[in-house]
C-alpha positions as CSV (number, residue, x, y, z in Angstrom):
1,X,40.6,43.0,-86.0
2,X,39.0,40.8,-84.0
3,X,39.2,41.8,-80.3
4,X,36.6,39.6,-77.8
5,X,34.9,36.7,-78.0
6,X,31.4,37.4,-76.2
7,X,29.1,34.6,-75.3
8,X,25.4,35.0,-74.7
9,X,24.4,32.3,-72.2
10,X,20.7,32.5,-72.7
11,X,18.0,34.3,-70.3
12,X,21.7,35.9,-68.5
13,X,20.6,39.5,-70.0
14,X,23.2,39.5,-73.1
15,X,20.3,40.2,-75.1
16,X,20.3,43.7,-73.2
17,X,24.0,43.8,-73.8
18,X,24.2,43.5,-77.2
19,X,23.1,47.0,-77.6
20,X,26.1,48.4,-75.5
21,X,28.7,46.3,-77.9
22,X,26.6,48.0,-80.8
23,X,28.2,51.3,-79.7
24,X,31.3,50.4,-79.3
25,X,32.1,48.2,-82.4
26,X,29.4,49.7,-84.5
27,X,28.2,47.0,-87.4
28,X,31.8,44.9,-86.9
29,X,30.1,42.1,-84.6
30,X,29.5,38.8,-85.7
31,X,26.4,37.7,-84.5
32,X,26.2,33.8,-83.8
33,X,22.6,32.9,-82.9
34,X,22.6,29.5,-84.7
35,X,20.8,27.4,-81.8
36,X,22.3,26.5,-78.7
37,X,19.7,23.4,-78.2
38,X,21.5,22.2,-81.2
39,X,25.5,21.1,-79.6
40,X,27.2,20.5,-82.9
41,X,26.7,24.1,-83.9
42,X,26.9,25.2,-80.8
43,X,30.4,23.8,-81.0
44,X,31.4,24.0,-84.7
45,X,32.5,26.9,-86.5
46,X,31.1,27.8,-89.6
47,X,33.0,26.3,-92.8
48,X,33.6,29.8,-94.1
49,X,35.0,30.9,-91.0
50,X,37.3,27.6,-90.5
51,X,38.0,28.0,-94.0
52,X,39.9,31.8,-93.9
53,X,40.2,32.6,-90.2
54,X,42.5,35.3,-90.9
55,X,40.3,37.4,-93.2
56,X,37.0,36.7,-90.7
57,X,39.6,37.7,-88.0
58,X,40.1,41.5,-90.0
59,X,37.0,41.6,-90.8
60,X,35.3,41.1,-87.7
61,X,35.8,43.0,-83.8
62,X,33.7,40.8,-81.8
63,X,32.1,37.3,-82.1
64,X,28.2,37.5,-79.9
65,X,25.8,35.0,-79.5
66,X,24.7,32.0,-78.4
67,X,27.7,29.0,-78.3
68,X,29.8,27.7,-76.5
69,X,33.4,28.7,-75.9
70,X,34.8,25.6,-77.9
71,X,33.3,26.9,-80.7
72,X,36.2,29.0,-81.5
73,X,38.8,27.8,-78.8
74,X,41.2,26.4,-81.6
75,X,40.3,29.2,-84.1
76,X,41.2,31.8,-81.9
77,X,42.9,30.6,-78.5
78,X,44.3,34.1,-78.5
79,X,41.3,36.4,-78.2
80,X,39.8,37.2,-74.9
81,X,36.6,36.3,-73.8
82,X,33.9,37.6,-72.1
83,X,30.6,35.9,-70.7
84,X,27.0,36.9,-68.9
85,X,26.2,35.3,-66.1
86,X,23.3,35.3,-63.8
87,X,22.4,33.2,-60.5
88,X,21.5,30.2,-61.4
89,X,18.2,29.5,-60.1
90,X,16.9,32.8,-61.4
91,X,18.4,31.7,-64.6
92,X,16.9,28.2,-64.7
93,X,13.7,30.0,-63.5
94,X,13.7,32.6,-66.3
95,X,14.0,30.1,-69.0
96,X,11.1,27.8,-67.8
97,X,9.0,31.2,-68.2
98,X,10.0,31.5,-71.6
99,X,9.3,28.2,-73.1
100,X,6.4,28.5,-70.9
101,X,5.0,31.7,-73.0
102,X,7.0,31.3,-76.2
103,X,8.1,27.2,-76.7
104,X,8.9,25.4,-79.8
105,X,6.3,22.3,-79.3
106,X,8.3,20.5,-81.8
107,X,11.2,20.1,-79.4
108,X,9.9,17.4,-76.4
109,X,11.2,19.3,-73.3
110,X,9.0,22.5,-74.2
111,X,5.8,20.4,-74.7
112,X,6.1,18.6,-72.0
113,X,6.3,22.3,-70.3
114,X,3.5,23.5,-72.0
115,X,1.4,20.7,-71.6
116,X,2.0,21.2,-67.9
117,X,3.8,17.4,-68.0
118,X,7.0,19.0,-66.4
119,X,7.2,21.8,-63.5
120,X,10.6,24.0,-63.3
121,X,12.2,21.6,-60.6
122,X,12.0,18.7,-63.5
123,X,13.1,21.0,-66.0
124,X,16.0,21.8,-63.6
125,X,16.9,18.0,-63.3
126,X,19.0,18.2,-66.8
127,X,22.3,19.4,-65.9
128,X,22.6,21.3,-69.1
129,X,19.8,23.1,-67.9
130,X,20.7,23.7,-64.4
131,X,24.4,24.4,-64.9
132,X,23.8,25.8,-68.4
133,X,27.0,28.5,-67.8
134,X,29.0,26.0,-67.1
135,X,28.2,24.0,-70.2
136,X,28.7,27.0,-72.3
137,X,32.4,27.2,-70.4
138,X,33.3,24.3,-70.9
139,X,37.3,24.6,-71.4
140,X,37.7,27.9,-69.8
141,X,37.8,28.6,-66.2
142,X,36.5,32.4,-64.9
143,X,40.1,33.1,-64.1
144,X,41.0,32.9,-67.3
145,X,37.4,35.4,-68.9
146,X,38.8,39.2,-69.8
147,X,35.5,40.3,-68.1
148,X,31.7,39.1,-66.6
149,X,28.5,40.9,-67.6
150,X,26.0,39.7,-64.4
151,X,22.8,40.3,-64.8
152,X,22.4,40.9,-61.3
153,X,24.8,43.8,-61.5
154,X,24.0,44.7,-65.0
155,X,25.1,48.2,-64.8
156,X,28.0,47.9,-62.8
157,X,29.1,45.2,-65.0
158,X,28.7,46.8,-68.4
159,X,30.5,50.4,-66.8
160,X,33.4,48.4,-66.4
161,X,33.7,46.9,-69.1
162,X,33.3,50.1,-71.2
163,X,36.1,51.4,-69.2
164,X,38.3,48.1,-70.0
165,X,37.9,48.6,-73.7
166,X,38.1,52.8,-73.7
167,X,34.8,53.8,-74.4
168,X,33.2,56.0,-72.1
169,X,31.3,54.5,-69.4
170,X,29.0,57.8,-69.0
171,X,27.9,58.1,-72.5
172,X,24.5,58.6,-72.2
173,X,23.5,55.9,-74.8
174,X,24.9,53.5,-71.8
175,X,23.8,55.0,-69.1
176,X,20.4,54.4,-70.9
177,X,21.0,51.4,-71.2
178,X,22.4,50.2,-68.4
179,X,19.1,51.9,-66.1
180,X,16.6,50.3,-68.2
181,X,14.9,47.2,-66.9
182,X,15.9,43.6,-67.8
183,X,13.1,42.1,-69.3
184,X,12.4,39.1,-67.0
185,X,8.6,37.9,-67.8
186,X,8.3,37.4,-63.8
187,X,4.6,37.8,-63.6
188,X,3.9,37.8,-67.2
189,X,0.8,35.5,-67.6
190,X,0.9,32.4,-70.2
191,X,-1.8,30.6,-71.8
192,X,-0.4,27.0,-72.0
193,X,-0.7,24.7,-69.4
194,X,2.6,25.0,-68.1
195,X,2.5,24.7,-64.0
196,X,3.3,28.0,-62.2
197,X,6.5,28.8,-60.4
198,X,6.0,28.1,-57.2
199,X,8.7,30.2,-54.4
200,X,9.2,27.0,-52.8
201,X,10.8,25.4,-55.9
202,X,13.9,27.8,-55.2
203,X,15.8,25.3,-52.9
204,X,14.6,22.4,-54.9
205,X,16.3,24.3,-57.8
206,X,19.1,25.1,-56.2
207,X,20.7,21.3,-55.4
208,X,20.5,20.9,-59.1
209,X,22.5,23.6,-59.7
210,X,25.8,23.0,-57.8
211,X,28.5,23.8,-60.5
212,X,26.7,27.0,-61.9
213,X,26.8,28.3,-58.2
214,X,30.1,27.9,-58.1
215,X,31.0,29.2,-61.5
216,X,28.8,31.9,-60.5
217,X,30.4,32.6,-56.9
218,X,33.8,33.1,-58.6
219,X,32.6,35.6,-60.9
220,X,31.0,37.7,-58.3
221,X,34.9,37.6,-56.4
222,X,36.3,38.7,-59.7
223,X,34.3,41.2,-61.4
224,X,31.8,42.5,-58.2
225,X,33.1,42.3,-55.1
């Protein structure tokens, strides 16, 4: 029966979380890893799905991956939903590494990256990149999320959540987990000619990123402090 919603806001360490909801739900998760750079699918359930939502909804414990909540708002207004979130600026940061090392050069804003053509605070000019979180919340407020994994307080975060749901937040498969490092490619070395990270770029970042810090600020409140 499905029982959380879970939505993977990229480079906000869900990736490392997925292998916590793998013990806990075993093989009934749904993973949704269509593309989030595409918005219709990021935002359209699957015919299938929209087809029977009753026998996807038994069939299925958790919905993970990369959308956004409106995907499924209609479907299943019912089912809580949980999120990862990271600071923003880090997050914005840890993306431009990525495309940096690994980009798709048939999509414009990662050859431009590569190319060297655009430097992070550029990248962090499109408000879908800078408040990314709160694109993929769009239509539900963090009041209203069942629980936060922050990346920041990874294993704090996923502890409590284990407790919320009744698994046993001192299984040593978690605490594993939850000790390991976060994969963040600080410092990893690319060979495209993407402009290096400068530390000054932080503030620049930051104005661009005004809704995500707030977003972000709340969940700290709720789930942290």
């Amino acid at each position: 029966m499905l029982s959380l919603i879970s939505i993977h806001i990229p480079k906000t360490g869900g990736t490392n979380f997925i292998e916590t909801l793998k013990l806990v739900y075993g093989n009934r998760i749904h993973q949704d890893y269509g593309t989030e750079r595409d918005l219709v699918t990021a935002r359209t359930p699957a015919p299938e799905i929209v087809a029977d939502p009753e026998s996807f909804r038994q069939g299925t414990d958790i919905i993970h991956g990369h959308f956004h909540y409106l995907k499924y708002k209609a479907l299943f207004p019912d089912v809580p939903v949980l999120t990862t979130l990271r600071h923003p600026v880090d997050r914005v940061i840890s993306q431009y590494r990525h495309i940096a090392l690994h980009g798709d050069m048939n999509v414009p804003r990662h050859q431009w990256i590569m190319e060297g053509r655009m430097d992070v605070v550029h990248f962090s000019r499109f408000y879908f990149i800078a408040n990314a979180q709160s694109v993929f919340l769009e239509g539900i407020g963090v009041d209203d999320l069942a629980h936060a994994i922050i990346q920041e307080h990874f294993a704090l975060t996923v502890r409590r959540f284990c407790e919320k749901v009744g698994f046993d937040p001192q299984h040593p498969k978690v605490l594993q987990l939850t000790d390991r490092l976060i994969n963040s490619r600080e410092g990893a070395e690319w060979n495209t000619d993407a402009v290096p990270v400068d530390d000054g770029a932080r503030a620049e970042i930051e104005k661009n990123c005004a809704d995500d810090l707030a977003l972000y600020d709340r969940a700290l409140e709720r789930f942290v402090k």
